[in-house]
C-alpha positions as CSV (number, residue, x, y, z in Angstrom):
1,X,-13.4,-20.7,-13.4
2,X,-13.9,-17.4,-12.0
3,X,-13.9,-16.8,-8.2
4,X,-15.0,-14.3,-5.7
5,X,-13.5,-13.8,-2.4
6,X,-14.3,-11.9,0.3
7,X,-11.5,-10.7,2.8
8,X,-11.2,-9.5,6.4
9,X,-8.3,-8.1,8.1
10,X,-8.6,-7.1,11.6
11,X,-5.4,-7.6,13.3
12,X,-4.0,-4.5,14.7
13,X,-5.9,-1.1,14.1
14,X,-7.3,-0.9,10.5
15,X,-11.0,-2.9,9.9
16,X,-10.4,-4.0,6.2
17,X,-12.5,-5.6,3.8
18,X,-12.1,-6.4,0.6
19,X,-13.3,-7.7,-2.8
20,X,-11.1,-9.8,-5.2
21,X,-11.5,-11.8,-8.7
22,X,-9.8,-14.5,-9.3
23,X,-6.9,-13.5,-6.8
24,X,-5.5,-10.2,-8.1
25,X,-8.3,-8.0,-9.6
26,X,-9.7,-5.9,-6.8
27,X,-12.9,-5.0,-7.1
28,X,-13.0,-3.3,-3.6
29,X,-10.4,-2.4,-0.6
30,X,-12.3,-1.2,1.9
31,X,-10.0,0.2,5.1
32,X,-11.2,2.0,8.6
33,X,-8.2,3.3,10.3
34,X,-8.0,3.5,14.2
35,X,-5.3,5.9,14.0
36,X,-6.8,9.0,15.3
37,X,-8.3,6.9,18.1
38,X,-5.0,5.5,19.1
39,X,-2.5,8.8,18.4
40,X,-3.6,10.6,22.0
41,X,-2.3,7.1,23.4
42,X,1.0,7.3,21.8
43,X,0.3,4.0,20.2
44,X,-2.5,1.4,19.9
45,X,-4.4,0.1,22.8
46,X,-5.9,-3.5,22.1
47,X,-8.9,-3.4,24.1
48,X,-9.7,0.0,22.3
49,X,-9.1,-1.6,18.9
50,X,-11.2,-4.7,19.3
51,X,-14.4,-2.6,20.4
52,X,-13.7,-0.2,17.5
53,X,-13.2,-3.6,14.8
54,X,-16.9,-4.8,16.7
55,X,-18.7,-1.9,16.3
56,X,-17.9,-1.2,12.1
57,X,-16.8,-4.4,10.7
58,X,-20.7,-5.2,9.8
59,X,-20.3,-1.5,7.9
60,X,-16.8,-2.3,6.3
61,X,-18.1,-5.6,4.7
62,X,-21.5,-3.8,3.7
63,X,-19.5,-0.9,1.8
64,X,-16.9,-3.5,0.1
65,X,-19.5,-5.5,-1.2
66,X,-21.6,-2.4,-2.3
67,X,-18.6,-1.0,-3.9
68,X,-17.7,-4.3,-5.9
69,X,-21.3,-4.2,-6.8
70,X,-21.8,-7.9,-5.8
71,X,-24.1,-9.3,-3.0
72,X,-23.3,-11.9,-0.6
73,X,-24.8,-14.8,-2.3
74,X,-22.1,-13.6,-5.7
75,X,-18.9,-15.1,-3.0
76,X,-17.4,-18.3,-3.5
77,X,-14.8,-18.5,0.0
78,X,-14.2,-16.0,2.4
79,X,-10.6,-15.3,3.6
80,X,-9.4,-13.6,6.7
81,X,-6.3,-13.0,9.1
82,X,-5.9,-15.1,12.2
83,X,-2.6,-14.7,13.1
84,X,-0.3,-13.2,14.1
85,X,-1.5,-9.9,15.6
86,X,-3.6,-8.8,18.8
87,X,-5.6,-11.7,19.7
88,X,-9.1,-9.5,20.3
89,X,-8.4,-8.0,17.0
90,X,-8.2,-10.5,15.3
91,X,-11.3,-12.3,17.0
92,X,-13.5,-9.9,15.6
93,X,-12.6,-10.8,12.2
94,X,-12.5,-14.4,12.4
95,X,-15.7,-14.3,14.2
96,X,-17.0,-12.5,11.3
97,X,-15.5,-14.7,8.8
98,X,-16.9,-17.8,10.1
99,X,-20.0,-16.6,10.7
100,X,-20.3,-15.5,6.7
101,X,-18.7,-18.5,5.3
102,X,-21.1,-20.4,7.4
103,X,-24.0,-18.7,6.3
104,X,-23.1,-19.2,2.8
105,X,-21.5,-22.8,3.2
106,X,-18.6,-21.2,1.5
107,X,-15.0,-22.0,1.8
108,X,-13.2,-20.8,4.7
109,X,-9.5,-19.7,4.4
110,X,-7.4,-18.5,7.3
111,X,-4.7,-16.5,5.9
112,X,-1.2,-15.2,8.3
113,X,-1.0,-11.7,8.0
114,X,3.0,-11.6,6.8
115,X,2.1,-14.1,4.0
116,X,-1.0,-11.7,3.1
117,X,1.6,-8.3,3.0
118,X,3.9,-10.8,1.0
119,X,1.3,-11.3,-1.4
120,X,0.6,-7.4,-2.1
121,X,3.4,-8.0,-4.5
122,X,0.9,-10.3,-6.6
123,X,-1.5,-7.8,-7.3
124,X,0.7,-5.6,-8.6
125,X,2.8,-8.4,-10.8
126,X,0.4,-11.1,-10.9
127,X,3.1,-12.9,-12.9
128,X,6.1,-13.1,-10.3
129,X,8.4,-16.1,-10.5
130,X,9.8,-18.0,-8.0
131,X,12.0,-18.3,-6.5
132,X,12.4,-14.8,-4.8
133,X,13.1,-12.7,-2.1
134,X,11.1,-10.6,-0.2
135,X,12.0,-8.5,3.1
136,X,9.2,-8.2,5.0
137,X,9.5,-4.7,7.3
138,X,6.8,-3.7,9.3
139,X,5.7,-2.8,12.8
140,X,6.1,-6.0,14.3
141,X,7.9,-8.3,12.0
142,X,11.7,-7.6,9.7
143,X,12.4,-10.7,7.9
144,X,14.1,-12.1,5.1
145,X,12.3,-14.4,3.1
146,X,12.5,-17.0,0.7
147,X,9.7,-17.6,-1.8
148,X,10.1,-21.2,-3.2
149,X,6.8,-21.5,-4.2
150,X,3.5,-20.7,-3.5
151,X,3.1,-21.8,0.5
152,X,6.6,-22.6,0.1
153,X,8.5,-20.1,2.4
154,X,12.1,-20.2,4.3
155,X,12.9,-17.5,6.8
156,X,16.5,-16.9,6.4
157,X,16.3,-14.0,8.6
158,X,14.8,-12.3,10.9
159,X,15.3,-9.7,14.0
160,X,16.8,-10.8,17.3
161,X,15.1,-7.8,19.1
162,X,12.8,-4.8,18.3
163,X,11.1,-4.8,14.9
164,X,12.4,-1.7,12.3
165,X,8.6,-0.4,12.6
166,X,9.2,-0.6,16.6
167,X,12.4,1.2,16.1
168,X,10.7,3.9,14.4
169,X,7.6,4.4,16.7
170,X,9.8,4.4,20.1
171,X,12.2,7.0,18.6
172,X,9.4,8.9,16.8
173,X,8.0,9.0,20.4
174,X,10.9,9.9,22.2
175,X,11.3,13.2,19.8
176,X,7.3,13.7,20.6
177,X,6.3,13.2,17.0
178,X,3.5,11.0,18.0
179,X,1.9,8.1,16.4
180,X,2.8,6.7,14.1
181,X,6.4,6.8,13.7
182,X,7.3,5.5,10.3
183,X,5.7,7.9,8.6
184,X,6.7,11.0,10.8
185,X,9.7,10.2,10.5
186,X,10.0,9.7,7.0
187,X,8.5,13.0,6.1
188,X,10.8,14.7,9.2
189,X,14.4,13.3,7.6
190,X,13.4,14.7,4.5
191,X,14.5,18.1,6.4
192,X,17.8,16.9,7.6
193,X,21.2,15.8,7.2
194,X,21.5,11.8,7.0
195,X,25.2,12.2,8.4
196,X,24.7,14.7,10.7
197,X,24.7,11.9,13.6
198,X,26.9,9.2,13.5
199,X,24.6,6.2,14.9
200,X,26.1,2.6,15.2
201,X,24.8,-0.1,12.7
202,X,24.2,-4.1,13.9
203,X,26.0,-6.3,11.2
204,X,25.5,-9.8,12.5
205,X,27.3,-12.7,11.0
206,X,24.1,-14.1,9.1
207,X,20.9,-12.7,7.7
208,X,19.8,-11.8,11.0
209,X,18.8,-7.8,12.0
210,X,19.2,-6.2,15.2
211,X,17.6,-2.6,16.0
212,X,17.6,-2.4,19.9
213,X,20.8,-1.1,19.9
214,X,20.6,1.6,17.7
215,X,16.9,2.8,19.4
216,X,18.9,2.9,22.7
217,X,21.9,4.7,21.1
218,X,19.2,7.3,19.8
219,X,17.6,7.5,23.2
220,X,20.8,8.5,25.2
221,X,22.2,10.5,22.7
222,X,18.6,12.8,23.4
223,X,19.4,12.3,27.0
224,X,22.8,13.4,27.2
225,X,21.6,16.7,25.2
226,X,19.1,17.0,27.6
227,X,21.2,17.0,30.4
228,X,23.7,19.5,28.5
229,X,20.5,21.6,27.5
230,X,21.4,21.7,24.2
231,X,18.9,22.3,21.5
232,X,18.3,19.0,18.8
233,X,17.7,19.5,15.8
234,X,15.0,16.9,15.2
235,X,15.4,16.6,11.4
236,X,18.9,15.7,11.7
237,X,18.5,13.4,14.4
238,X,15.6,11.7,12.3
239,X,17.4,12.1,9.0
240,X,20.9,10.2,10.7
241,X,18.3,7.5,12.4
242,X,16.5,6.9,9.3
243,X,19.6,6.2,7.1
244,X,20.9,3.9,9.8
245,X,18.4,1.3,10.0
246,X,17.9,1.6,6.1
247,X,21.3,0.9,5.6
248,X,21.1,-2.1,7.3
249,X,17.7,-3.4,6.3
250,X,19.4,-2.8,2.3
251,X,22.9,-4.2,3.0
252,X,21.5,-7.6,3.9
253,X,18.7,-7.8,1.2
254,X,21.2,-7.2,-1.6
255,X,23.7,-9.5,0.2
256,X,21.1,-12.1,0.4
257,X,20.3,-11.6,-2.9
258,X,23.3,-12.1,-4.2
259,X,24.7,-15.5,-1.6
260,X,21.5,-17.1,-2.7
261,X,21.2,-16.2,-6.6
262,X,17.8,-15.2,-6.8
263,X,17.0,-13.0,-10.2
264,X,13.9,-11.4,-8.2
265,X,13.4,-9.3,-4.7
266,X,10.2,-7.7,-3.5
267,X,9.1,-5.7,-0.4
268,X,6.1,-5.8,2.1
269,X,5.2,-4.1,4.9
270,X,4.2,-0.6,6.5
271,X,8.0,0.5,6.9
272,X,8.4,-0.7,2.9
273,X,6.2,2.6,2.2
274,X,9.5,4.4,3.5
275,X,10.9,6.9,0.8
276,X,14.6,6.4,1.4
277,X,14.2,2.6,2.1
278,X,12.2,2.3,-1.0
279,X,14.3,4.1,-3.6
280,X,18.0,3.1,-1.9
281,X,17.1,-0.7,-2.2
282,X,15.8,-0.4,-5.7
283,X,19.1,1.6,-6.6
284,X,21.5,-0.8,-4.8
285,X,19.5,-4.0,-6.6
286,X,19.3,-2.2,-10.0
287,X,23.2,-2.0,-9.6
288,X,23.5,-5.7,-9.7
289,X,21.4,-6.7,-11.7
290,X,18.2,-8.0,-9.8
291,X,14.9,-6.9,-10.9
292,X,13.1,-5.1,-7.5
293,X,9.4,-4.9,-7.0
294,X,7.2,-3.3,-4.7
295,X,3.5,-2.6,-3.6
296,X,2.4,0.7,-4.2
297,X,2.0,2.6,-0.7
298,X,-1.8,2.0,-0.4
299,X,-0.7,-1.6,-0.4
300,X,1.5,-1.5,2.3
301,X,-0.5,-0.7,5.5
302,X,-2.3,-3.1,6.5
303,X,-5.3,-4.0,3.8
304,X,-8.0,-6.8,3.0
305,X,-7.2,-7.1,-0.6
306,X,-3.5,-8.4,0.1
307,X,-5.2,-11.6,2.5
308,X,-7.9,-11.9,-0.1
309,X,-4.4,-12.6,-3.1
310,X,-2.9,-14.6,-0.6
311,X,-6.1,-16.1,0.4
312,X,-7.1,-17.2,-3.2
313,X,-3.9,-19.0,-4.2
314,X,-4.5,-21.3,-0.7
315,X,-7.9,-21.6,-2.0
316,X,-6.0,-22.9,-5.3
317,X,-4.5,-25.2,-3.1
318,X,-7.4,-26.5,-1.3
319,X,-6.0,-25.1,1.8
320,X,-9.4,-25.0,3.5
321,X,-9.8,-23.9,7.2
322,X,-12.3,-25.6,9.5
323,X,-14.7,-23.3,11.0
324,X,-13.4,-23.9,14.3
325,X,-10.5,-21.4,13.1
326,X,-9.0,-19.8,16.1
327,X,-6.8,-16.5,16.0
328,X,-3.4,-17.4,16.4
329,X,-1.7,-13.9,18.1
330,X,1.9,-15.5,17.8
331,X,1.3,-17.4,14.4
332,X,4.7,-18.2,12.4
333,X,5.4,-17.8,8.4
334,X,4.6,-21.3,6.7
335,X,3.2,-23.1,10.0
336,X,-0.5,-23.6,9.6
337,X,-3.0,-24.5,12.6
338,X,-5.1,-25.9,11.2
């Protein structure tokens, strides 16, 4: 039977709505982005984003529907992020949310946002198997995850510090790239020499990732220059920096590929639209054997369509949300609140 969700994702800087049938054909993917707003900042300022998300979500969910050339009375459950992210963020879509699926005495379906970037993989192969791996790299989260089934997830690792997207924004800032980092960085390193710079790498003992070192290792390797007054050369710097947390981030997927025996690894996340992480990890898996797949970059960043797959497979399950949903700011992988 065919459904039609509507999806909201509000929970950093991007105001995201989107269209879906039956879970992986988008019919719209609406997305605002903050980021000029929050650039002069040096990074994004929650009170900023929530009145930004209040004053155009109405907008967003006007020009999605418009787009998929349905009306409101044509959706069947509306889906939306509530956790984890900035809590007045994602207020203003669950507000919204609620308020629509009320209006429409329509399913409501609260959907985390890691689970939604995990599920960016289904739109693109609708037919993925389980089990599989996915490492999950973006601003706020790196994570190793095991995919047993559908709401079935095991996080086998994770970091014990700063994030690989945090990594990237405080070094991106200290080299006064601006905001944001990943991506200024990425294009930067193109220009330099990956082994110009010799920066440590954390190998813990398990699946775990550690990236605080490394930032700080960056940060007094500019200050000792500094002090010296000797000239950087940025693209090296970024180039060496780059390769070092990409090394890491693909020596533990492929070894946790391979301890494990799963046939199947996927990406998600804003750092997994990273050139050199992207085509390194697909090499080193192609060497042994394990198929690799990933969203295409617009699927990344943060986006409606990927809560409204992720959203449709709870609905599947009847995983149905009271509409006393709550943002969860601090919201775990696989541990509903409702």
């Amino acid at each position: 039977m065919e459904k039609i969700i509507l999806a909201l994702e509000t929970s950093c800087d991007e105001t995201s709505a989107a269209v879906l049938k039956n879970g992986n054909i988008v019919l719209s993917n609406i997305i605002s982005s903050q980021i000029p707003v929050h650039q002069k900042f040096g990074g994004v300022v929650p009170e900023i984003a929530s009145r930004k998300h209040v004053e155009i979500i109405n907008g967003v969910i006007a020009e999605a529907l418009e787009k998929a050339g349905i009306t409101f009375r044509d959706i069947d459950a509306v889906a939306v992020t509530y956790g984890p992210g900035l809590v007045g963020a994602l207020l203003v879509g669950v507000t919204a949310a609620k308020a629509v699926a009320y209006a429409l005495n329509v399913p409501l379906i609260g959907v985390n946002h890691i689970e939604g970037h995990i599920y960016a993989n289904f739109l693109v192969e609708p037919g993925l198997s389980f089990p599989f791996l996915c490492l999950v790299v973006s601003g706020g989260h790196t994570e190793l995850v095991l995919l047993k089934d559908h709401g079935v997830y095991e996080v086998i690792g994770r970091t014990r510090d700063d994030a690989a997207g945090e990594a990237f924004d405080k070094v991106a800032r200290a080299l006064g790239l601006g905001y944001p980092g990943g991506p200024l960085i990425d294009k930067l390193a193109a220009a330099g020499n990956p082994a110009a710079v010799e920066f440590p790498r954390a190998y813990l003992e398990n699946y775990d990732f550690s990236f605080s070192g490394l930032k700080s290792s960056v940060l007094n390797y500019l200050n000792r220059a500094a002090q010296k007054g000797e000239k950087i050369n940025k693209a090296d710097l970024a180039a060496s920096f780059q390769r070092a947390v990409t090394d890491v981030l693909i020596d533990k997927t492929v070894m946790a590929a391979r301890e494990l025996g799963v046939k199947t690894v996927v990406m998600a996340g804003g750092v997994a639209a990273n050139k050199q992480l992207r085509e390194g990890l697909k090499k080193r898996l192609q060497e042994q054997g394990i198929s690799f797949f990933q969203p295409p970059i617009e699927l990344c960043t943060d986006n409606a369509a990927m809560i409204g797959c992720a959203g449709y497979y709870k609905l599947l399950r009847q995983q149905i949300a009271p509409l006393t949903l709550n943002a969860v700011p601090g919201l775990k992988l696989g541990r509903e609140t409702y």
